[in-house]
C-alpha positions as CSV (number, residue, x, y, z in Angstrom):
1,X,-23.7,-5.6,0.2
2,X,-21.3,-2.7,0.8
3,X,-19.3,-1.3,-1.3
4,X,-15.5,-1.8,-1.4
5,X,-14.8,1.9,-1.1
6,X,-17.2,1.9,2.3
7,X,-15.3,-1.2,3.9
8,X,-12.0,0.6,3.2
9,X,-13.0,3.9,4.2
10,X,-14.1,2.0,7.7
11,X,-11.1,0.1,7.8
12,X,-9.0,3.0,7.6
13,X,-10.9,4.8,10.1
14,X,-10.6,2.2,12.5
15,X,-6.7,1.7,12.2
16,X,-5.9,5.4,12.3
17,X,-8.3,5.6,15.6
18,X,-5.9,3.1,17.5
19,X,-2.4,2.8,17.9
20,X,-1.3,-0.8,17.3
21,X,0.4,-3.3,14.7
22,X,-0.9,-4.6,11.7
23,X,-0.9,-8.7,13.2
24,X,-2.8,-7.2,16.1
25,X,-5.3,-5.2,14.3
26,X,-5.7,-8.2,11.3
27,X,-6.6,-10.7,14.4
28,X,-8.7,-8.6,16.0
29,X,-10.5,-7.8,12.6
30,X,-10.9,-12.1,12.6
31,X,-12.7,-11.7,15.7
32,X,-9.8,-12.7,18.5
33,X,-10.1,-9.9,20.9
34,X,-7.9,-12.0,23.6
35,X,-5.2,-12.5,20.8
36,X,-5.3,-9.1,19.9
37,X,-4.5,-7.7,23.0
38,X,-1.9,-10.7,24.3
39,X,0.0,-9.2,20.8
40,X,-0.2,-5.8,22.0
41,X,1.7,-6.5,25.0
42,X,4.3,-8.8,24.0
43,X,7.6,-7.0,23.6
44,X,10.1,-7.4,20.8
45,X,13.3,-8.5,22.6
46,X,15.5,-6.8,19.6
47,X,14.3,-3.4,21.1
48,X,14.1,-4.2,24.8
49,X,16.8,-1.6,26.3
50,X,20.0,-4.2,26.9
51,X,19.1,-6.1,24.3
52,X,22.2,-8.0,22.9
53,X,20.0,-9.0,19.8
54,X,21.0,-6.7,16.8
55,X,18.4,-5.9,14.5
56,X,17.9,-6.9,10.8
57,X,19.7,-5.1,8.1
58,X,17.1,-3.1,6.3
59,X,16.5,-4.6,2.5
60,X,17.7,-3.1,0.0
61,X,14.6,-1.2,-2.1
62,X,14.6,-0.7,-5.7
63,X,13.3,3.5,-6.3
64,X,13.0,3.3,-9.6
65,X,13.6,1.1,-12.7
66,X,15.4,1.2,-16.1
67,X,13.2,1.6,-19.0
68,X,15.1,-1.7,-19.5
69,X,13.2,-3.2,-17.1
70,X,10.1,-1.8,-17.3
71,X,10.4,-3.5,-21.1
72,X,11.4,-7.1,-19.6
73,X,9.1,-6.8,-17.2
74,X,5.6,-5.3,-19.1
75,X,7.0,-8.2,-22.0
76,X,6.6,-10.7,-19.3
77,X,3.5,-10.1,-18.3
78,X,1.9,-10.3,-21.5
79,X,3.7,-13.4,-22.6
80,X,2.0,-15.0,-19.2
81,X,-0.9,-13.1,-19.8
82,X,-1.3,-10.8,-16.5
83,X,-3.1,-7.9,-18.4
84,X,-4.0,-6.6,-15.1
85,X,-0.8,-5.9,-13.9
86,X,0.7,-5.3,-16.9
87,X,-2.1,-2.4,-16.8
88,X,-0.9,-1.6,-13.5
89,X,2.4,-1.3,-13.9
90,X,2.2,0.7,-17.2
91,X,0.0,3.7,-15.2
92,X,2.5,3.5,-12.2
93,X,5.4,3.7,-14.8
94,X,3.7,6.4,-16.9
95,X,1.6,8.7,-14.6
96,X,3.7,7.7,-11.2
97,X,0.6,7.0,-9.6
98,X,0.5,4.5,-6.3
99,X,-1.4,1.6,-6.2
100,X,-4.5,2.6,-4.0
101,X,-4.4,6.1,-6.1
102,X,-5.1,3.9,-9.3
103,X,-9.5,3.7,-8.7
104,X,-9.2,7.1,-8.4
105,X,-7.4,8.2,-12.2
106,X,-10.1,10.1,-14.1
107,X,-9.5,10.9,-17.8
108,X,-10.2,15.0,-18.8
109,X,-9.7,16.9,-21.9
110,X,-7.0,18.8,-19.7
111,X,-5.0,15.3,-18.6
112,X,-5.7,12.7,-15.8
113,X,-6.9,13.8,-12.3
114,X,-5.1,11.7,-9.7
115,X,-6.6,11.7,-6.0
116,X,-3.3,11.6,-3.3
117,X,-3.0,8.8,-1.5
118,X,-1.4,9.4,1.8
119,X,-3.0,10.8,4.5
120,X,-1.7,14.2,4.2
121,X,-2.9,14.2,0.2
122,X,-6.5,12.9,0.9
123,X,-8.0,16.5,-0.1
124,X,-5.6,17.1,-2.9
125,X,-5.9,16.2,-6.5
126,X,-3.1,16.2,-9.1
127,X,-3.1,17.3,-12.8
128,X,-1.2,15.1,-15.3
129,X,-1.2,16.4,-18.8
C-alpha cells in the first residue's frame, strides 16, 4: 500500500503536467477518458466572445477573523466535539499555517519549522518562534 504522501506527490505531478480543469482531471482520475476529453472541449458560454451571459459576482471571502470568532467558533467545536478541527483551526489561527502545510509542522527547541505550500515555496521552510 502507498503512502499518502506518494499518491499526492503523483497526483500533483500529473495535474501540473497538463493543462485542464479540475471536473476533467477528477473523471479522468475515475477512469473516463472519453468524458474527460468531451469536458475539455466544451466551452463555457459566459466567456464565449458575444456572450450576453454576465458572469457571477465573485463571493465575498472572509481574510481574517476576530479573536471573537476564533472564540465562538474553537468553543463550538469542542461542545460538538470536533477535536480535529478544533486542532486545525487553532494551528492555522496561531502559526498561520495552510491546511496541506499542517503534516509538515515540526516542533524544535528554536520554534516550529513549517514546509511552504505553494508551488513557488516547495523548497523553502519557515521559522516560527
Amino acid at each position: 500500500m502507498r503512502s499518502i504522501d506518494e499518491m499526492c506527490s503523483r497526483l500533483q505531478t500529473r495535474l501540473l503536467q497538463s493543462p485542464e480543469n479540475a471536473l476533467s482531471f477528477d473523471v479522468r482520475e475515475r477512469g473516463y477518458s472519453e468524458a474527460a476529453k468531451r469536458i475539455l472541449l466544451t466551452p463555457n458560454p459566459t466567456t464565449l466572445p458575444g456572450s450576453a451571459i454576465p458572469p457571477k459576482e465573485k463571493l465575498y471571502a472572509v481574510k481574517a477573523l476576530s479573536e471573537d470568532d476564533i472564540a465562538a467558533l474553537l468553543h463550538h467545536l469542542g461542545k460538538t466535539r470536533h477535536y480535529d478541527v478544533f486542532a486545525a483551526v487553532t494551528l492555522a489561527w496561531l502559526l498561520g499555517v495552510r491546511p496541506c502545510e499542517m503534516h509538515s509542522i515540526q516542533v524544535t527547541r528554536e520554534g516550529f519549522h513549517i514546509i511552504g505550500g505553494r508551488l513557488q515555496e516547495l523548497s523553502a521552510t519557515r521559522l516560527l518562534d
